[in-house]
C-alpha positions as CSV (number, residue, x, y, z in Angstrom):
1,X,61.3,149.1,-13.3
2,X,58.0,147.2,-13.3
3,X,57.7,148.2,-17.0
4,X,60.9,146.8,-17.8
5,X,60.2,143.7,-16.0
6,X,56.9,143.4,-17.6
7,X,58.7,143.7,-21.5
8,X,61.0,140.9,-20.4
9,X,58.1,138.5,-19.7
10,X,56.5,139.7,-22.5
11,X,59.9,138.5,-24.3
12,X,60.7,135.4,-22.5
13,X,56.9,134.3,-23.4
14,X,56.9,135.0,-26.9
15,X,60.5,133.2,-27.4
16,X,58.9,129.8,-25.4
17,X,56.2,130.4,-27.7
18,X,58.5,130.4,-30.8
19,X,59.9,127.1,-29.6
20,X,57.3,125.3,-28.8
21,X,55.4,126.7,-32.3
22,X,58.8,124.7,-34.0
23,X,58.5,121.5,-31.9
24,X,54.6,121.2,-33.0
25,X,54.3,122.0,-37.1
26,X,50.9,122.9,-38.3
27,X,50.2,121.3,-41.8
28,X,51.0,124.7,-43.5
29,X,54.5,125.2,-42.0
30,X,57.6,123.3,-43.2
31,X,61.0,122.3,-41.3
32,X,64.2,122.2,-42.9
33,X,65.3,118.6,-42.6
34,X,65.7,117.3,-46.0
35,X,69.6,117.0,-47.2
36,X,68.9,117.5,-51.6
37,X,72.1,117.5,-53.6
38,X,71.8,118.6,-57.4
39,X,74.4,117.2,-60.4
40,X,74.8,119.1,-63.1
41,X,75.3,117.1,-66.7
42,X,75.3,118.5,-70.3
43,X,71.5,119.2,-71.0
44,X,70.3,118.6,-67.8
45,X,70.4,118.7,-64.1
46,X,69.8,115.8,-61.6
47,X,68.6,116.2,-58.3
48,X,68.9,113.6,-55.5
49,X,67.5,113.8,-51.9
50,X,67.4,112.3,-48.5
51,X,64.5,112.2,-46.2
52,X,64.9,111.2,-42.5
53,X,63.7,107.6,-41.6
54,X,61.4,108.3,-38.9
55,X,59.3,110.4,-41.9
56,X,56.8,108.6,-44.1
57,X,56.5,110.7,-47.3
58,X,53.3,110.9,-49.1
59,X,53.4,113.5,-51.7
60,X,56.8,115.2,-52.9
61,X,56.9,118.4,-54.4
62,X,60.2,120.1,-56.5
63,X,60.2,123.8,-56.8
64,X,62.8,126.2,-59.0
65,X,63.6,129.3,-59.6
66,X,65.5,130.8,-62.2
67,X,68.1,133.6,-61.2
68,X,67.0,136.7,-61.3
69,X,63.2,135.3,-60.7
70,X,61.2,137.1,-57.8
71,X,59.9,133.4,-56.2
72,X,60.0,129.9,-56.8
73,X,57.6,127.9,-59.3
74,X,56.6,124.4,-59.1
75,X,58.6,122.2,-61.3
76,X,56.7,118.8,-60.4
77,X,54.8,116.6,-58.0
78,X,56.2,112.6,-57.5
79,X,54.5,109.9,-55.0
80,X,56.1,108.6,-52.4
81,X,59.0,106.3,-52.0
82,X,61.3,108.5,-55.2
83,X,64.3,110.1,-53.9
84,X,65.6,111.4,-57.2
85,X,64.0,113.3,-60.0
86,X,66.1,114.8,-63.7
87,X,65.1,117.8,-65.0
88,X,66.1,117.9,-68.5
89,X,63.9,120.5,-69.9
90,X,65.7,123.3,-68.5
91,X,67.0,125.8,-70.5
92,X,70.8,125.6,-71.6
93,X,72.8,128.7,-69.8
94,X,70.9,129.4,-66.6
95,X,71.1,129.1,-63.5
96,X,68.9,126.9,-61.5
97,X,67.8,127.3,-57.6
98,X,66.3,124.2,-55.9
99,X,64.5,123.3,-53.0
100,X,62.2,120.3,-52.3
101,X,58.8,119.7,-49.7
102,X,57.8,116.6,-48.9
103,X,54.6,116.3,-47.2
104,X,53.6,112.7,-44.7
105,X,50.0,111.4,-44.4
106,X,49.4,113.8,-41.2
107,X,49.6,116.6,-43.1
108,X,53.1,117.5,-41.8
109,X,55.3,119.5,-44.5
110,X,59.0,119.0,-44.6
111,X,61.8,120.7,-46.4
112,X,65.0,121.6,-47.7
113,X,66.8,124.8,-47.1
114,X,65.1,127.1,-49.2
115,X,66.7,130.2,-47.5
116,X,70.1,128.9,-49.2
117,X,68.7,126.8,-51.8
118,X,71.1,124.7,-53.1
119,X,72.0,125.8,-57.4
120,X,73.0,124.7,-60.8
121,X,73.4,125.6,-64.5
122,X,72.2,123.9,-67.4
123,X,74.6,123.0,-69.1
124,X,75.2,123.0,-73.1
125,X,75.4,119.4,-74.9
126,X,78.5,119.9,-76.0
127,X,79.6,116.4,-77.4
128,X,76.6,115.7,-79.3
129,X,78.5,114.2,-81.8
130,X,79.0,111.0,-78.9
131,X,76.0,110.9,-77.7
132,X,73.9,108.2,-78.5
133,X,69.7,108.8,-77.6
134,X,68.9,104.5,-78.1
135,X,71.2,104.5,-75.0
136,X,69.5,103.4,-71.7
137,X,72.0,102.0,-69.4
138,X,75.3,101.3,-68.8
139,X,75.8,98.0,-70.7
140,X,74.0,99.4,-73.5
141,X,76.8,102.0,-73.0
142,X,79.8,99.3,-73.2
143,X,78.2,97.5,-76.0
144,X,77.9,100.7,-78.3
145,X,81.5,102.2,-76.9
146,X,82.9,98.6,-77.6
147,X,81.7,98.3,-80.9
148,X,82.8,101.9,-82.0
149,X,86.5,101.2,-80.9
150,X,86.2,97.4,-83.0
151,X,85.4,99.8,-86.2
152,X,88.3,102.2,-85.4
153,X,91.2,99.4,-84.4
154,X,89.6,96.7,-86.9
155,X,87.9,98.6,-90.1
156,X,88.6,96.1,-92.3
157,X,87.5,92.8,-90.0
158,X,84.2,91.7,-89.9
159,X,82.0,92.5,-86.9
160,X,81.1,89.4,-85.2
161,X,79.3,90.7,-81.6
162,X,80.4,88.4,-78.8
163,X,80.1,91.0,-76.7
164,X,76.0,90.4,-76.5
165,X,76.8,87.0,-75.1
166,X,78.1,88.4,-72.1
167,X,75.1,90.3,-70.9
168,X,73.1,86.7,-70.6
169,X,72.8,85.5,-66.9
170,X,71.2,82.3,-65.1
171,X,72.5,80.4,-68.3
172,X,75.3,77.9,-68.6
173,X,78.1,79.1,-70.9
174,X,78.0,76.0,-73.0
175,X,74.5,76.8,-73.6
176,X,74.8,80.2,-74.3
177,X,76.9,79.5,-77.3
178,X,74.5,76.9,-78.7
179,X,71.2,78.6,-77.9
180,X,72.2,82.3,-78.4
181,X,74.9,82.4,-81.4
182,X,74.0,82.4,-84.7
183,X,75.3,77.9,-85.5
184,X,76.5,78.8,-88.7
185,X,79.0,81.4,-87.1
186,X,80.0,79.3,-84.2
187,X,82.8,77.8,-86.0
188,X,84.3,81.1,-86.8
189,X,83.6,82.6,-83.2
190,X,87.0,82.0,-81.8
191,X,89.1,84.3,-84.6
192,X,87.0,87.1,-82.7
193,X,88.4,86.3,-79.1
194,X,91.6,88.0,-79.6
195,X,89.6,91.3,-80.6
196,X,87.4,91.1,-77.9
197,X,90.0,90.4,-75.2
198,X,92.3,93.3,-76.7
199,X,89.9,96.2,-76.3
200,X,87.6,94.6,-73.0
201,X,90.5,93.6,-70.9
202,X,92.3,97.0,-70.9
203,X,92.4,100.0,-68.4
204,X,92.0,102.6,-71.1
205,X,88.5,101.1,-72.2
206,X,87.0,101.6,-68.9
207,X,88.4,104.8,-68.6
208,X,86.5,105.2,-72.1
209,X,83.4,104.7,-70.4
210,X,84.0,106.6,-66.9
211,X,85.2,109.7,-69.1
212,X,81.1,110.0,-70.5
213,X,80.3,110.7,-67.1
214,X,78.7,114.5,-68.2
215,X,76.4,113.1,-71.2
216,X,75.0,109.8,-69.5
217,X,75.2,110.1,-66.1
218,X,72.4,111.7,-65.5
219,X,70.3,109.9,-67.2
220,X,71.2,106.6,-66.0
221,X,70.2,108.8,-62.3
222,X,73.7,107.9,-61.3
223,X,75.7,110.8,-59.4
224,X,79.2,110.6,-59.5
225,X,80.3,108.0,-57.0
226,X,77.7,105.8,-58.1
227,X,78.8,106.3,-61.9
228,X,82.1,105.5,-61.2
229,X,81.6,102.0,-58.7
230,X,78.8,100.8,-60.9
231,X,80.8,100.6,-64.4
232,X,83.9,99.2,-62.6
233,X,81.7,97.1,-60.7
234,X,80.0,95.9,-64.2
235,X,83.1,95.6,-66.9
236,X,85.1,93.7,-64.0
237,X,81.7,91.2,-64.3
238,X,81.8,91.1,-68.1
239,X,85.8,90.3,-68.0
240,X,84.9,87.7,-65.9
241,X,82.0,86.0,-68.0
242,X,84.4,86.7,-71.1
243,X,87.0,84.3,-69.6
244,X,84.3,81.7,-68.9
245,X,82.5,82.2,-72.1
246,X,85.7,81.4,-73.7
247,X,86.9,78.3,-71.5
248,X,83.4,77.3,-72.6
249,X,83.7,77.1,-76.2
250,X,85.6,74.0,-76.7
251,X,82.7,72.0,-75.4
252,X,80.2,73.8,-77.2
253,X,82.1,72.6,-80.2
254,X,82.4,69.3,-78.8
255,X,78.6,69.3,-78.9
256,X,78.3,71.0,-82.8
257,X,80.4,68.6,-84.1
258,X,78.7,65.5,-82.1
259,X,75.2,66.5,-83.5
260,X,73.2,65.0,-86.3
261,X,73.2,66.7,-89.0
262,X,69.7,67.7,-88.7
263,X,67.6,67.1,-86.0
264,X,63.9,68.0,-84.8
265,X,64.1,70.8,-82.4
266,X,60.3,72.1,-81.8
267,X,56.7,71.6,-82.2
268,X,54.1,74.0,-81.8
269,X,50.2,74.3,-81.7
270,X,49.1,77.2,-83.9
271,X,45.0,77.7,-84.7
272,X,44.6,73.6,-84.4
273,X,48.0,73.1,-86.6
274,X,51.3,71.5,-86.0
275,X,54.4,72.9,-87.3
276,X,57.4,70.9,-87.1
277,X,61.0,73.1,-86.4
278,X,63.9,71.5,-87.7
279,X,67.3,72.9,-88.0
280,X,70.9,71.8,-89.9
281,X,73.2,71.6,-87.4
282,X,76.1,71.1,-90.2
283,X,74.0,72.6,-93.7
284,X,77.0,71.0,-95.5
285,X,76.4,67.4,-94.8
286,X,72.5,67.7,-95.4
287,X,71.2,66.0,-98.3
288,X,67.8,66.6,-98.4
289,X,67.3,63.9,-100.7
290,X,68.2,61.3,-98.1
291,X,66.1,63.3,-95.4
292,X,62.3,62.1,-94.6
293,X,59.7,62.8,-92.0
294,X,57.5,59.4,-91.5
295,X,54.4,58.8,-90.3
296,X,53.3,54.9,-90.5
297,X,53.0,54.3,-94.1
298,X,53.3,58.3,-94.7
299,X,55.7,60.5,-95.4
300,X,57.1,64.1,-96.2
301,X,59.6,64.8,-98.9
302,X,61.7,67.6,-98.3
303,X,62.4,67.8,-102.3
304,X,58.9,69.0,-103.3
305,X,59.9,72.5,-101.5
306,X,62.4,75.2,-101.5
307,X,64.8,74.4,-98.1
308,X,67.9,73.9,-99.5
309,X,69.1,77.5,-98.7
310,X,67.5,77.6,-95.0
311,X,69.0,76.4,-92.0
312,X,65.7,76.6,-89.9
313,X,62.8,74.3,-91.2
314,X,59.1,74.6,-90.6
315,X,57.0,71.3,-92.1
316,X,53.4,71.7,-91.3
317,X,52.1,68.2,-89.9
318,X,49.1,65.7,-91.4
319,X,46.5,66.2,-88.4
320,X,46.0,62.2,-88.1
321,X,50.0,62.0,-87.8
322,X,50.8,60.3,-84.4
323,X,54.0,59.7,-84.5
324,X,56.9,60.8,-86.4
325,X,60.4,59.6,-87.1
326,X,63.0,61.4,-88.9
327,X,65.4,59.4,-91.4
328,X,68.7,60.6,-92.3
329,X,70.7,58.5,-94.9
330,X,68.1,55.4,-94.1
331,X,69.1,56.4,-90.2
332,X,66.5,57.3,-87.8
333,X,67.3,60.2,-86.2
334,X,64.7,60.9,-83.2
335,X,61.2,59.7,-83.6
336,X,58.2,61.4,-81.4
337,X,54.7,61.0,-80.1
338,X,53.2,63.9,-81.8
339,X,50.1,63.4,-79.4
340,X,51.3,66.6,-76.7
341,X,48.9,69.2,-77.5
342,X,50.5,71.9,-76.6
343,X,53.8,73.7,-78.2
344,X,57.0,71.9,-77.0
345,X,61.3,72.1,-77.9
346,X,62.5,68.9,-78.1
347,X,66.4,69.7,-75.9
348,X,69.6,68.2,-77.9
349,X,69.7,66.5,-74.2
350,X,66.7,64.5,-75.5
351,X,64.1,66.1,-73.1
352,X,60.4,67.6,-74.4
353,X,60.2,70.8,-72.5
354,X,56.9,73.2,-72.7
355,X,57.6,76.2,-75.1
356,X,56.3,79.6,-76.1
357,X,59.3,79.5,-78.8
358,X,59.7,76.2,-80.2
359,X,61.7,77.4,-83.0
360,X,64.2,78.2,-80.7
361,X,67.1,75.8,-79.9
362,X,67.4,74.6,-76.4
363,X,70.5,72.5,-75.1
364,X,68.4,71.1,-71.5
365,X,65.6,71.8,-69.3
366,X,65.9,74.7,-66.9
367,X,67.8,73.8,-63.9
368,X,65.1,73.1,-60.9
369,X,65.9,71.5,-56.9
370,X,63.5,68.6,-58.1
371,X,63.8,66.2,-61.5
372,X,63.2,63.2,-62.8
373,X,65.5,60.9,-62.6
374,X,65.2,57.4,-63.8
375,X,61.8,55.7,-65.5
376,X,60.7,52.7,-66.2
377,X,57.5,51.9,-68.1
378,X,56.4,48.3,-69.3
379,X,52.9,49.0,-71.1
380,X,52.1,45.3,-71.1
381,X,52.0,44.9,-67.3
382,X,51.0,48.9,-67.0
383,X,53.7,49.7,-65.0
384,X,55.3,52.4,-64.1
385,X,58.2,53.1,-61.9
386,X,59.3,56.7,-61.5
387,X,62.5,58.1,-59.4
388,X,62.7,61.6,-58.1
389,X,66.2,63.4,-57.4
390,X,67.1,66.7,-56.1
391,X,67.6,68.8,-52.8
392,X,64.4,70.0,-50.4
393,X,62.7,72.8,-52.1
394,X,61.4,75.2,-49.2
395,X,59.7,77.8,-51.9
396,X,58.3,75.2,-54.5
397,X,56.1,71.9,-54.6
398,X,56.2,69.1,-57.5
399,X,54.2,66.7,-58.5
400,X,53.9,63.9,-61.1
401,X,50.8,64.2,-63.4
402,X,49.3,61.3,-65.9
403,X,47.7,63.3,-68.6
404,X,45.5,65.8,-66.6
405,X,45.5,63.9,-63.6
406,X,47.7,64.1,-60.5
407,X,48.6,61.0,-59.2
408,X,52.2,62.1,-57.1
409,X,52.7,65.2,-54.5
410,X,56.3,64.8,-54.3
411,X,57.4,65.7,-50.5
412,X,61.1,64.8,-50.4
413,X,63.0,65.4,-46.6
414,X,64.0,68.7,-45.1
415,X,67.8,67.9,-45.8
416,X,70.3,69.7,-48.2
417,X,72.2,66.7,-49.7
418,X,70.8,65.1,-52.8
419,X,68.0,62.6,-52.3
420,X,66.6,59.5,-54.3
421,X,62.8,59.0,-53.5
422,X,61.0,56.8,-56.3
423,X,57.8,55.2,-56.1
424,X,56.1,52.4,-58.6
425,X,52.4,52.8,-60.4
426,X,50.4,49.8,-61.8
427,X,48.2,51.8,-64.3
428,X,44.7,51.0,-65.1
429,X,43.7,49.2,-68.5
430,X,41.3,51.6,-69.3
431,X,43.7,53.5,-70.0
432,X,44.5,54.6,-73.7
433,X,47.7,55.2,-74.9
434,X,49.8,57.4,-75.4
435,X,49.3,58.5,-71.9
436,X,51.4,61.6,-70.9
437,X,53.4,62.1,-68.1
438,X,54.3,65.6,-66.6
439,X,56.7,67.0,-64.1
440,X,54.8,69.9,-62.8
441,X,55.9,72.8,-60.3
442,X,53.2,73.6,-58.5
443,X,52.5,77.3,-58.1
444,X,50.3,79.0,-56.1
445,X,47.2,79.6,-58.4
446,X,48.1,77.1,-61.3
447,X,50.6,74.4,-61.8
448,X,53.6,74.8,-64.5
449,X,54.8,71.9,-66.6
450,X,58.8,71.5,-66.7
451,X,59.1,67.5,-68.5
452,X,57.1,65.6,-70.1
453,X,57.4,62.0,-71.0
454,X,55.2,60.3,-73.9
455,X,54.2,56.6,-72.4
456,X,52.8,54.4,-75.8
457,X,53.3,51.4,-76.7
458,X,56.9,50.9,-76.2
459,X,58.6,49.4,-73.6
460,X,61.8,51.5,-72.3
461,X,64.1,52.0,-69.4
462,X,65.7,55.8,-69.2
463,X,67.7,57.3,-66.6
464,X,69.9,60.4,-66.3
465,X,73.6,60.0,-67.0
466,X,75.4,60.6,-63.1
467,X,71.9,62.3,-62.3
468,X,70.7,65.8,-63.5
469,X,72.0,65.4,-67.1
470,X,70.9,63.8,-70.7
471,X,68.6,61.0,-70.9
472,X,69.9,57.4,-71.7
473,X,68.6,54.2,-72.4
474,X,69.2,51.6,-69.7
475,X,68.4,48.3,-69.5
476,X,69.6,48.3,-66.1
477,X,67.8,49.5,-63.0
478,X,69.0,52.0,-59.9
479,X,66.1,53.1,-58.4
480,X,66.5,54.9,-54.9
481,X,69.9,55.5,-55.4
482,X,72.4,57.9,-57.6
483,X,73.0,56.8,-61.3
484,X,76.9,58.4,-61.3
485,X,78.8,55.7,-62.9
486,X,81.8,56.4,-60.9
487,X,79.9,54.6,-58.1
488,X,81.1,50.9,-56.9
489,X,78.8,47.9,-58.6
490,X,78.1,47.2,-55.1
491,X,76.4,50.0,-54.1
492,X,73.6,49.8,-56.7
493,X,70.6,47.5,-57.0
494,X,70.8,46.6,-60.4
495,X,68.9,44.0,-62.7
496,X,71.1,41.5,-64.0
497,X,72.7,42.4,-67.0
498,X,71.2,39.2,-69.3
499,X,71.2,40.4,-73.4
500,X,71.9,42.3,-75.8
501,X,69.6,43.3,-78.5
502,X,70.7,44.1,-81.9
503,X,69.3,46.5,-84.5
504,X,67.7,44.8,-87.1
505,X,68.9,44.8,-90.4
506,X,68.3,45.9,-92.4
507,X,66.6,49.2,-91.4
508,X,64.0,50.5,-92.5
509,X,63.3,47.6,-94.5
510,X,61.3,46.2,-97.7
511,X,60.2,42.5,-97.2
512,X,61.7,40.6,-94.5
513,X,64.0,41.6,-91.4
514,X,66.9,39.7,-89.1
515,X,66.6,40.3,-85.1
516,X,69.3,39.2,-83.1
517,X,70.0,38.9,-79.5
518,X,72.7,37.6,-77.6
519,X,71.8,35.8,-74.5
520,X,74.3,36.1,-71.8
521,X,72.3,33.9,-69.2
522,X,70.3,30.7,-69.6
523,X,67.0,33.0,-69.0
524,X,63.2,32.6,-69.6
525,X,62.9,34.8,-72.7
526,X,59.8,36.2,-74.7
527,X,60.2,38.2,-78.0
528,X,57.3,40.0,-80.0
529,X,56.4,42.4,-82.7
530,X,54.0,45.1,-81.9
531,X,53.0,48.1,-83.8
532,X,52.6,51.6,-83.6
533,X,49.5,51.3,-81.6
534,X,50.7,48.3,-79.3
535,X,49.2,45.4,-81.3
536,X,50.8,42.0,-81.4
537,X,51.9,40.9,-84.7
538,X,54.3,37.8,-84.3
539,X,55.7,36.2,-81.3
540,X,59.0,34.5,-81.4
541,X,59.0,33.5,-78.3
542,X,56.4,32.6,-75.2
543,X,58.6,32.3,-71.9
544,X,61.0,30.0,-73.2
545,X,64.0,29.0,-71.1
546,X,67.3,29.4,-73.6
547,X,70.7,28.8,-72.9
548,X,73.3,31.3,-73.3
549,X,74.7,32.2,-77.0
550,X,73.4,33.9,-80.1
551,X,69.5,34.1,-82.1
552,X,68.7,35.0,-84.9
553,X,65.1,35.5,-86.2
554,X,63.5,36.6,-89.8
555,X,60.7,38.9,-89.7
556,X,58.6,39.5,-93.1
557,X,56.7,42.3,-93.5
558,X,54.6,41.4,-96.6
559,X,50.6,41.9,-96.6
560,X,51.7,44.6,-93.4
561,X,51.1,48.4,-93.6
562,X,54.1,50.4,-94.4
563,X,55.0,52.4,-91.0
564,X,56.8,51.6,-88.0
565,X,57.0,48.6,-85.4
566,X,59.1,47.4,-82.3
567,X,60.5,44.3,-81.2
568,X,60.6,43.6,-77.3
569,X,63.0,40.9,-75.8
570,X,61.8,40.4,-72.1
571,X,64.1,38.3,-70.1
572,X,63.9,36.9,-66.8
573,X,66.2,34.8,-64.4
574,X,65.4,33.4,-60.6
575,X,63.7,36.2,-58.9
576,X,65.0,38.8,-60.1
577,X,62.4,41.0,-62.0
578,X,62.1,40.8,-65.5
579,X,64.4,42.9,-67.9
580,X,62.2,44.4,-70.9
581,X,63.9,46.0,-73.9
582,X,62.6,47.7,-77.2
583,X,63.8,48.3,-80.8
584,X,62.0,50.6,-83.5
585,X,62.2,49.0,-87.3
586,X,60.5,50.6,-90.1
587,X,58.7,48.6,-93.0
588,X,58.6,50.5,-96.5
589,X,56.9,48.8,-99.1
């Protein structure tokens, strides 16, 4: 009896130790708590796990064994935080057994079941013939299944792919059409919507896609509920941006067709040179005879080189060029301060944007909370009179910089509506023009440039049109608050509205010039000729008071460099401050 009793303490002790051995694991033992699941897919097999929270993994190890094997082998070792692993070297026609360890930084081993391992076959690629190794995700996937049906439904069409489009994000639609589509196909873009729409928007072409679950599953590391919610999830996104693309397209069109010909899009900075990028908008209406890059009493002539078949133009520039306008037809097109010193596109919106591709065409600026909103700049007094718009940026800081020097830390109030904040700088005369002025995002170890603005010799009033969009010229003022036209007149602080000043004419010119104004007010009034470099040629007029009606002035041009020169009207009327507007001319000899 005693014996007995003594063999059941014996028992009882060796069962608590048992337990308490499982509650406490020593570094070499390993508890069964991992939950691995295994996928098979032609060629290979994808295994997926989950670890409990409350474990921190530090090393994972996969193990395998073939059937038939005596014990498992090591098939890999992955670092911590990778919960699925494909094993596409095994070998077609077996079968696989699995288990997984996962070991924390104590030391502790963990496990799945490796007394039932979980099991799969390799399977043979059977529809080789489909599968397509450039493949590496599912839009990659719709793109190349799209394109295959467009050749079986459409042989005899031409292949215009749209579809790309639809994979660009963060971008307006209007813009992606401009920026992103070949110009000279544009026009022809739409005979390819009914196509598109006729294979994308259907049932069966999704099923198309979920039906190549077994070749590409796996290697997208998708198992099958996941394969199945992520491509509905992502054509429904695509049929969406295909019905926005397409609303989009008019406008785009709108904008084609409202171009210049030919325009300067880009400048960049290569081993000391400039390059100019210019592209024909509409190739059909270019003349290149009529087209001419000038530089003061320089300029280039497309003629003496091969363009007429390219629709992208690259002109390297004269280093001692300044400035440059481009004539089209005896029109100028867009003249710029080529004084930057750094690569820059030049936006169809009118803005000069900092660019690591200034061949590219842009439409507009990127889209920030902060921008500027409305300048004014009168070199003869050095003033200049900024406005800021936008929303409180909690994540970002701007500032306003004067060539390398920052003169504004923009700090606009913690509120979400839309905010006007502007602020007035008299400039010192020491300072030599051009002067350039930057609209920097501050980041945390450098500052990025989003605008700049050239300041020479020129006199001009710009302000976005209803805030956020193209430049204008304005000889109007609306500083610290909104510049939407819809607004009442009462509302905004605006100069008076006193003249109006005419191109000259003609323009450019050889020998003399007319300028014409109309005055609208009896007004004090000055008019001048400057140059290039801000030097007074001629004055008209010294703070005159006129009465309202029509001038008319000659200017000659003889015994004067060939190049280019602005007239300024500056008009003024009680205390209102004084109006200041500028026109270009251009003397040819």
């Amino acid at each position: 009896m005693n014996w007995i009793n003594k063999n059941n303490i014996l028992q009882a002790i060796c069962v608590f130790s048992f337990v308490i051995a499982n509650d406490s694991p020593r570094s070499n033992e390993s508890i069964s708590v991992i939950d691995l699941s295994i996928y098979e897919g032609q060629g290979s097999v994808l295994l997926e796990w989950e670890i409990p929270k409350e474990i921190k993994p530090n090393i994972t190890r996969i193990f395998f064994q073939l059937s038939g094997d005596d014990d498992f082998q090591i098939l890999t070792e992955l670092d911590n935080n990778i919960s699925k692993f494909l094993h596409k070297d095994c070998r077609v026609g077996y079968r696989y057994f699995y288990y997984i360890e996962v070991e924390d930084e104590f030391g502790s081993v963990y496990s799945s079941d490796r007394a039932t391992p979980v099991f799969a076959s390799c399977n043979v690629l059977q529809d080789s013939l489909k599968f397509n190794p450039s493949i590496n995700n599912i839009d990659d996937l719709i793109i190349f299944e799209f394109s295959k049906q467009v050749i079986q439904l459409y042989p005899e069409s031409p292949h215009i792919d749209l579809l790309q489009l639809l994979f660009i994000e963060n971008k307006n639609f209007k813009n992606i059409w401009l920026e992103d589509y070949p110009i000279n196909e544009l026009i022809k873009a739409e005979s390819s919507f009914t196509l598109i729409k006729d294979i994308l928007m259907t049932n069966s072409f999704k099923d198309s896609i979920i039906n190549l679950e077994s070749l590409y599953s796996n290697l997208f590391f998708l198992n099958p509920n996941q394969w199945i919610t992520q491509i509905e999830e992502r054509i429904s996104f695509i049929q969406e941006r295909l019905v926005s693309l397409i609303d989009a397209y008019p406008l785009a069109i709108e904008i084609l067709n409202n171009l210049a010909p030919i325009r300067i899009i880009g400048l960049e900075y290569i081993d000391n040179s400039r390059i100019l990028y210019l592209y024909k908008f509409h190739p059909n209406e270019v003349n290149l005879k009529e087209t001419m890059l000038l530089s003061r009493d320089e300029y280039f002539d497309f003629r003496q080189l091969e363009f007429e078949d390219k629709q992208l133009l690259s002109v390297t520039i004269p280093d001692h060029w300044v400035n440059v306008d481009l004539l089209f037809d005896d029109v100028i097109i867009q003249n710029y301060n080529l004084n930057i010193h750094q690569s820059v596109n030049f936006t169809l919106n009118g803005e000069i944007i900092p660019s690591k591709s200034p061949s590219d065409i842009i439409v507009k600026k990127k889209n920030e909370n902060l921008w500027l909103n409305e300048i004014l700049w009168n070199p003869n007094k050095n003033e200049l009179h900024l406005e800021i718009a936008g929303v409180s940026d909690f994540d970002n800081f701007y500032s306003i910089y004067l060539n390398e020097n920052k003169v504004w830390d923009i700090n606009m109030n913690q509120e979400f509506k839309i905010q006007y904040l502007d602020s007035l700088f008299v400039l010192r005369n020491t300072l030599e023009l051009p002067i350039i002025l930057s609209f920097n995002k501050d980041l945390f170890d450098s500052t990025e440039s989003m605008e700049i603005i050239v300041l020479d010799s020129a006199s001009f009033g710009i302000m976005r049109f209803k805030d956020s969009s193209y430049w204008v010229n304005t000889e109007l003022s609306s500083f610290g608050k909104t510049n939407n036209s819809n607004k009442k007149d009462s509302e905004l602080d605006l100069l008076p509205e006193l003249f109006v000043l005419y191109q000259n004419y003609p323009n450019p010119f050889n020998g003399s010039t007319r300028i014409t104004f109309d005055l609208l007010d009896d007004a004090i009034v000055s008019l001048y000729v400057t140059d290039a470099k801000g030097r007074v040629h001629d004055k008209f007029l010294i703070d005159e008071l006129l009465n309202s009606g029509t001038y008319n002035f000659n200017w000659n041009g003889e015994g004067r460099s060939t190049g280019i020169y602005f007239f300024t009207i500056q008009a003024q009327i009680g205390n209102f401050a004084p109006v200041i507007f500028s026109r270009k001319m251009i003397y040819l000899k």
